[in-house]
DSSP file (Angstrom, degrees, kcal/mol; ACC not computed):
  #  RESIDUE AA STRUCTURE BP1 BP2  ACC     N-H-->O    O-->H-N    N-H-->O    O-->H-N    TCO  KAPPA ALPHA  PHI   PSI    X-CA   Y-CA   Z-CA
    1    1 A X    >>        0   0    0      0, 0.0     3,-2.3     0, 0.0     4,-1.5   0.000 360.0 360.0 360.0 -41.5  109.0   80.0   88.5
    2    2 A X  H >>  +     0   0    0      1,-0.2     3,-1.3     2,-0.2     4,-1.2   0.960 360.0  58.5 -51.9 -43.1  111.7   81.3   86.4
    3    3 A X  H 34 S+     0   0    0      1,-0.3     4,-0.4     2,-0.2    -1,-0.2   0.834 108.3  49.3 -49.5 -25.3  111.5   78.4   83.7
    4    4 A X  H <> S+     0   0    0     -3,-2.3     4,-1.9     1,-0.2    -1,-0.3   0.789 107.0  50.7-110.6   5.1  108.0   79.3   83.2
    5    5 A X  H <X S+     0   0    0     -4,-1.5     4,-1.9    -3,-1.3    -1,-0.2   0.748 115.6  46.1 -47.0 -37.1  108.6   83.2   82.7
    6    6 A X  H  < S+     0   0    0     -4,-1.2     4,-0.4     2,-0.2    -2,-0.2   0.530 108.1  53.8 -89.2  -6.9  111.3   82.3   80.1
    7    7 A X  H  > S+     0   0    0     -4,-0.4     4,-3.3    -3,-0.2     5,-0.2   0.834 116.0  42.4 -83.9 -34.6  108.8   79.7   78.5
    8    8 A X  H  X S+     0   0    0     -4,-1.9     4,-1.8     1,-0.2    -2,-0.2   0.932 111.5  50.8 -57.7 -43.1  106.3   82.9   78.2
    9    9 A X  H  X S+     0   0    0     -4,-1.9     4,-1.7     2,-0.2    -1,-0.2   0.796 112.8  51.0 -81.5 -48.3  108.8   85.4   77.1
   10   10 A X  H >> S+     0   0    0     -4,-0.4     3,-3.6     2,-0.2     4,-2.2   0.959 111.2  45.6 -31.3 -99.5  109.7   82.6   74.4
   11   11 A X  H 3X S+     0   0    0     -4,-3.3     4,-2.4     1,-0.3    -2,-0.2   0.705 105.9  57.0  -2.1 -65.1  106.3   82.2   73.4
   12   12 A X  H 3X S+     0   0    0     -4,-1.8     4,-1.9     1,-0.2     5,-0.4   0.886 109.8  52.2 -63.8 -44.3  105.7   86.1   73.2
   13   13 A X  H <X S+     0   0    0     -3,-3.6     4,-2.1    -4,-1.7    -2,-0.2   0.959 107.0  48.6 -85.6 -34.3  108.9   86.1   70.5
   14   14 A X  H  X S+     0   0    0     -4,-2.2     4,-0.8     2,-0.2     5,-0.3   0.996 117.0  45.2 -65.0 -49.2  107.6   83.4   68.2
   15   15 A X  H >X S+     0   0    0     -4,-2.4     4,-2.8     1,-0.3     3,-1.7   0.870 111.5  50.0 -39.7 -62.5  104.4   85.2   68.1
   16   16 A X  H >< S+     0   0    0     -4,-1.9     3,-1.1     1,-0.3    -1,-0.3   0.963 111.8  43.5 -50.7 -72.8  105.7   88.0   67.7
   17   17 A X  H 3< S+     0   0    0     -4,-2.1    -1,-0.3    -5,-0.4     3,-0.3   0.607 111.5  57.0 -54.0  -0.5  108.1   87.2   64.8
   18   18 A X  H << S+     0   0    0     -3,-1.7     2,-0.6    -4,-0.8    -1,-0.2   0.706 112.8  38.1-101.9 -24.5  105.4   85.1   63.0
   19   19 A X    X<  +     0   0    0     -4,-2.8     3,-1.1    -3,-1.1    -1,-0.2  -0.555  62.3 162.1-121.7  81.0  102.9   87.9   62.8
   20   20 A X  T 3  S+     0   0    0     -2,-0.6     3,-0.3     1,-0.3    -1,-0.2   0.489  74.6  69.8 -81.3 -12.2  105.2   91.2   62.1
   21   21 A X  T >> S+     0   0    0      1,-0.2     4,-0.8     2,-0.1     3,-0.5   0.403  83.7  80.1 -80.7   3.1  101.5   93.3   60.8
   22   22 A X  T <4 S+     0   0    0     -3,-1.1     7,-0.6     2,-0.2    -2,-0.2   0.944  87.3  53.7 -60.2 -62.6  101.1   92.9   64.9
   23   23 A X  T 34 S+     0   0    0     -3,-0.3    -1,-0.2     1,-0.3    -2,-0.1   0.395 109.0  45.2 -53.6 -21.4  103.6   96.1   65.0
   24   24 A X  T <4 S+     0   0    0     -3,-0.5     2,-1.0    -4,-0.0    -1,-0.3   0.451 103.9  76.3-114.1 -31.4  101.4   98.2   62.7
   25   25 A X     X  +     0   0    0     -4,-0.8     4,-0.6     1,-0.2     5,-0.3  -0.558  52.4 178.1 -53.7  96.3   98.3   97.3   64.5
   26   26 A X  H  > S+     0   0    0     -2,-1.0     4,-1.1     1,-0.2    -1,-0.2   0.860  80.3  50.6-104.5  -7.4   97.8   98.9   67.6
   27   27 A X  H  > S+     0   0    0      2,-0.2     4,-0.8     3,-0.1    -1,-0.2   0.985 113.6  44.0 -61.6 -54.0   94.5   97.4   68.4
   28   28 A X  H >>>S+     0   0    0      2,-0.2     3,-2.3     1,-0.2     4,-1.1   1.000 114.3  53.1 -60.0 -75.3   95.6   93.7   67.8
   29   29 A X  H 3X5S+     0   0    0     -4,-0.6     4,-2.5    -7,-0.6     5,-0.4   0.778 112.9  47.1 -35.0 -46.8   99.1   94.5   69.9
   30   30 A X  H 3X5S+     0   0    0     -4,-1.1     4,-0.6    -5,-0.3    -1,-0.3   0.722 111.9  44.3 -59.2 -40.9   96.8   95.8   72.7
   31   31 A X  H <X5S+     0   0    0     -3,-2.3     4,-1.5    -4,-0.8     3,-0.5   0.945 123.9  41.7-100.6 -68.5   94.4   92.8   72.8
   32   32 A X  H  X5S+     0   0    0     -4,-1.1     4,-2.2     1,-0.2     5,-0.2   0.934 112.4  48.0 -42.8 -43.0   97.7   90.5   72.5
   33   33 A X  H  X<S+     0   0    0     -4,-2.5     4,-1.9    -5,-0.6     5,-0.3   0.931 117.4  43.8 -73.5 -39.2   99.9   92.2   74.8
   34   34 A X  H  X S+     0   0    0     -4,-0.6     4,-0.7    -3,-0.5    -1,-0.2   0.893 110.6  58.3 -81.0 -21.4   96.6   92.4   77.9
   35   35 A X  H >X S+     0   0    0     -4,-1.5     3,-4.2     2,-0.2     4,-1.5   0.984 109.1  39.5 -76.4 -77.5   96.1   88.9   76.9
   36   36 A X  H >< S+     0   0    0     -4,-2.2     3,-0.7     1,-0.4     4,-0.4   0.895 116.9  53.5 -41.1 -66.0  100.3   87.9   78.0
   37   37 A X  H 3X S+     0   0    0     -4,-1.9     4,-2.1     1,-0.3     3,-0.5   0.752 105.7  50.0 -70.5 -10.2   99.9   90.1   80.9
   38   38 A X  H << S+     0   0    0     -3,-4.2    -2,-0.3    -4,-0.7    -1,-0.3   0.849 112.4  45.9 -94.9 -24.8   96.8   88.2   82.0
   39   39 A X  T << S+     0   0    0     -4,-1.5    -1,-0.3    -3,-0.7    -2,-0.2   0.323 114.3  53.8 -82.3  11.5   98.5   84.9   81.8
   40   40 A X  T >4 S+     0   0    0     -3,-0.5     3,-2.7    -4,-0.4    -2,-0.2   0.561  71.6 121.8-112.3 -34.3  101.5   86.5   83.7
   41   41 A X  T 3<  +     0   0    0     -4,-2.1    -2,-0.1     1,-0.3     6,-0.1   0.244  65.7  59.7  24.6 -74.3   99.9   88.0   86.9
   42   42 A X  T 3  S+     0   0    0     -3,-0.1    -1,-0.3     4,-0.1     5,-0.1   0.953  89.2  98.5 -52.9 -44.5  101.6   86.4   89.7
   43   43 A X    <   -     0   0    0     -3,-2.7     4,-0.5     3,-0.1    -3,-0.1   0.031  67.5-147.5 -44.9 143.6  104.9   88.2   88.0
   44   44 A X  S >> S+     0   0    0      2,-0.2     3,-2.6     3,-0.1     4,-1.3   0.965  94.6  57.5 -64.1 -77.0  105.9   91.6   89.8
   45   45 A X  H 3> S+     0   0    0      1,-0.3     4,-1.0     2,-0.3    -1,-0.1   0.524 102.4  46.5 -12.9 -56.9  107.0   93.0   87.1
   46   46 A X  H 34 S+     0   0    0      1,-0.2     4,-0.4     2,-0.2    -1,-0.3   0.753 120.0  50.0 -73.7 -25.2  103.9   92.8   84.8
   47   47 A X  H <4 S+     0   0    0     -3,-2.6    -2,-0.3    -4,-0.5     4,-0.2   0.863 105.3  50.1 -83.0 -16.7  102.1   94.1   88.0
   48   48 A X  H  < S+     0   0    0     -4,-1.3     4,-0.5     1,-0.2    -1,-0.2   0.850 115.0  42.6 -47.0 -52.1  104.3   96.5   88.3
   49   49 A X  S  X S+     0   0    0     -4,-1.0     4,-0.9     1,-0.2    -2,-0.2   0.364 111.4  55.3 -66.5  -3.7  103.6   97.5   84.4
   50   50 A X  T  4 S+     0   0    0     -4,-0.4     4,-0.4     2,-0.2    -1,-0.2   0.553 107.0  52.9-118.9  -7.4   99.5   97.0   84.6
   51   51 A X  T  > S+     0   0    0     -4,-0.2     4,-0.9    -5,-0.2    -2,-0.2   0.708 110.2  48.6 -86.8 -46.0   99.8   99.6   87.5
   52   52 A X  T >4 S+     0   0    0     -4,-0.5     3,-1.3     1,-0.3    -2,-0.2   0.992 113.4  49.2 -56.7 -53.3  101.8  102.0   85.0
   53   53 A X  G >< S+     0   0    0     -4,-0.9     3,-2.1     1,-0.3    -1,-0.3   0.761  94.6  60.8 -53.0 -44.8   99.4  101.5   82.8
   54   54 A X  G 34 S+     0   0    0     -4,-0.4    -1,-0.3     1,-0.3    -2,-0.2   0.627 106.5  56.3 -77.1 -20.8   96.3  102.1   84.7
   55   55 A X  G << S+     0   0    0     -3,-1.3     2,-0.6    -4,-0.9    -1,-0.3   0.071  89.1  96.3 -80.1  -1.3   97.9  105.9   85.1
   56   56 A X    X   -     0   0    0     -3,-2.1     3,-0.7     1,-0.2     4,-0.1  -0.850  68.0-150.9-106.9 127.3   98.2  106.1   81.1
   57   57 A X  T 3  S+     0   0    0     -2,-0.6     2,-0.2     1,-0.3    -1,-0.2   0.750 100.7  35.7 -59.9 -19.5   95.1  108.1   79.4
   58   58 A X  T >  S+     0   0    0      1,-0.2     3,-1.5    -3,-0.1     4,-0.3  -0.459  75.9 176.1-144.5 104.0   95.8  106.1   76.8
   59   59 A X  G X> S+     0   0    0     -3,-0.7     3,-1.7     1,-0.3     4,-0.5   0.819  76.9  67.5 -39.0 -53.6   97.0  102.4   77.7
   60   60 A X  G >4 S+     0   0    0      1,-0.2     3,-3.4    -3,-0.2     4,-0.5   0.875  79.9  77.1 -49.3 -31.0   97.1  101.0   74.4
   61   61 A X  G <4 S+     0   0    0     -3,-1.5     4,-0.4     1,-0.3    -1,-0.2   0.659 105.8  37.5 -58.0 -21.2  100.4  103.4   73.2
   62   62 A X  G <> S+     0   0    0     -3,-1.7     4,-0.7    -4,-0.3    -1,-0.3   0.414  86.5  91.0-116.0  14.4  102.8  101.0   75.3
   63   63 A X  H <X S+     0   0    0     -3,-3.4     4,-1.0    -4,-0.5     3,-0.3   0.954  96.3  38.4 -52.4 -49.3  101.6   97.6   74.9
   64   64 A X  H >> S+     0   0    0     -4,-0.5     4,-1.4     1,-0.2     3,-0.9   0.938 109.3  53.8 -58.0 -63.6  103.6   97.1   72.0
   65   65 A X  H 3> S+     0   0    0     -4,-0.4     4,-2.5     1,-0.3    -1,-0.2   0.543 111.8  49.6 -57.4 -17.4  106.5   98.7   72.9
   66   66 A X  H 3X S+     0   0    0     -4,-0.7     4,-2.4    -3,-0.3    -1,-0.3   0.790 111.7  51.3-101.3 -52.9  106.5   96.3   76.5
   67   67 A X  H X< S+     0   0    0     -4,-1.0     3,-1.5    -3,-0.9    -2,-0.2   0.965 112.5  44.1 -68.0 -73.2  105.9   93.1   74.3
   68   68 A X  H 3X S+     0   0    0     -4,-1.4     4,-3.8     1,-0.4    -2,-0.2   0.758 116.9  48.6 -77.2 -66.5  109.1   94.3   72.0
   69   69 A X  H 3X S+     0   0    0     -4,-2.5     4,-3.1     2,-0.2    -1,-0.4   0.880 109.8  47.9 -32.6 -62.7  110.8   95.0   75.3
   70   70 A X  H X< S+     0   0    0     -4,-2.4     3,-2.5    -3,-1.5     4,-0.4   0.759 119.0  42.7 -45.5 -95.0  109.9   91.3   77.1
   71   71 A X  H >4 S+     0   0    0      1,-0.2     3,-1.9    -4,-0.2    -1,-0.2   0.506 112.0  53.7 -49.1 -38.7  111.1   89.4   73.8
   72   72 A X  H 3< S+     0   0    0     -4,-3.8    -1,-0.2     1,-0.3    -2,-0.2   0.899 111.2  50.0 -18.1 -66.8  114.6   91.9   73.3
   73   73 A X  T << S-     0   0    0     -4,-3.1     2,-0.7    -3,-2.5    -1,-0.3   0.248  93.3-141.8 -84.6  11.2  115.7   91.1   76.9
   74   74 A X  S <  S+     0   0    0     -3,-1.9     2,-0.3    -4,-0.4   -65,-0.2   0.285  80.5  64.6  82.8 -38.2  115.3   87.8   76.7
   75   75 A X  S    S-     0   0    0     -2,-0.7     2,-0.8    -5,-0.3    -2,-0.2  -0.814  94.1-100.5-133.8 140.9  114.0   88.3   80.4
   76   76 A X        -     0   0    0     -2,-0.3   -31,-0.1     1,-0.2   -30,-0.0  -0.721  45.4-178.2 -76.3 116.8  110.9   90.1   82.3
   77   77 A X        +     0   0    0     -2,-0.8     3,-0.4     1,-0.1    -1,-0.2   0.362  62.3  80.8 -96.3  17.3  113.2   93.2   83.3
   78   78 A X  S >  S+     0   0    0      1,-0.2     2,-2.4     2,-0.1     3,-1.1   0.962  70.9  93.8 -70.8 -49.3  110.3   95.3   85.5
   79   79 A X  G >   +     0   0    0      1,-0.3     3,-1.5     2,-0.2    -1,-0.2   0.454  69.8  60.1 -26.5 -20.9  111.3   92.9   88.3
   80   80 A X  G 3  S+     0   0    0     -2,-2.4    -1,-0.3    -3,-0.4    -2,-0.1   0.564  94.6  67.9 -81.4  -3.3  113.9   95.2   89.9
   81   81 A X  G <         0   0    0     -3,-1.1    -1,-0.2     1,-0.2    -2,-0.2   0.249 360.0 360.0-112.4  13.7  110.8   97.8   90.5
   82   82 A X    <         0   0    0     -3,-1.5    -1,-0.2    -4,-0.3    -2,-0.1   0.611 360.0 360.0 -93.2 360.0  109.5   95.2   93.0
């Protein structure tokens, strides 16, 4: 199951570096970023984060910042909050 967390988290950084107006968007980041978490599910971690989330009056304001996170670390890091 790790290989294919590190194949998403891949994924999520090319994207991310090909479309760099993504970061000034916050609609588009929002619509990408719920899009990643919906192909991630099973992962704790993102359920951990879609739980945070569901508590935020306004959801979009960390989508981005959560994609930025995933691709930094290389790694899904919620997992320790599971």
């Amino acid at each position: 199951m790790t290989g294919q967390k590190d194949k998403s988290v891949h994924h999520m950084q090319i994207l991310v570096d090909a479309h760099p107006e993504w970061k000034k968007d916050r609609m588009l980041s929002y619509i990408i970023s719920r899009k990643y978490i919906a192909l991630n599910q099973k992962d704790r971690g993102l359920a951990y984060y879609q739980d945070y989330l569901s508590h935020d009056a306004n959801p979009a304001r960390g989508h981005l910042d959560y994609a930025r996170l995933l691709t930094q670390s290389g790694k899904l890091s919620y997992n320790r909050y599971s």
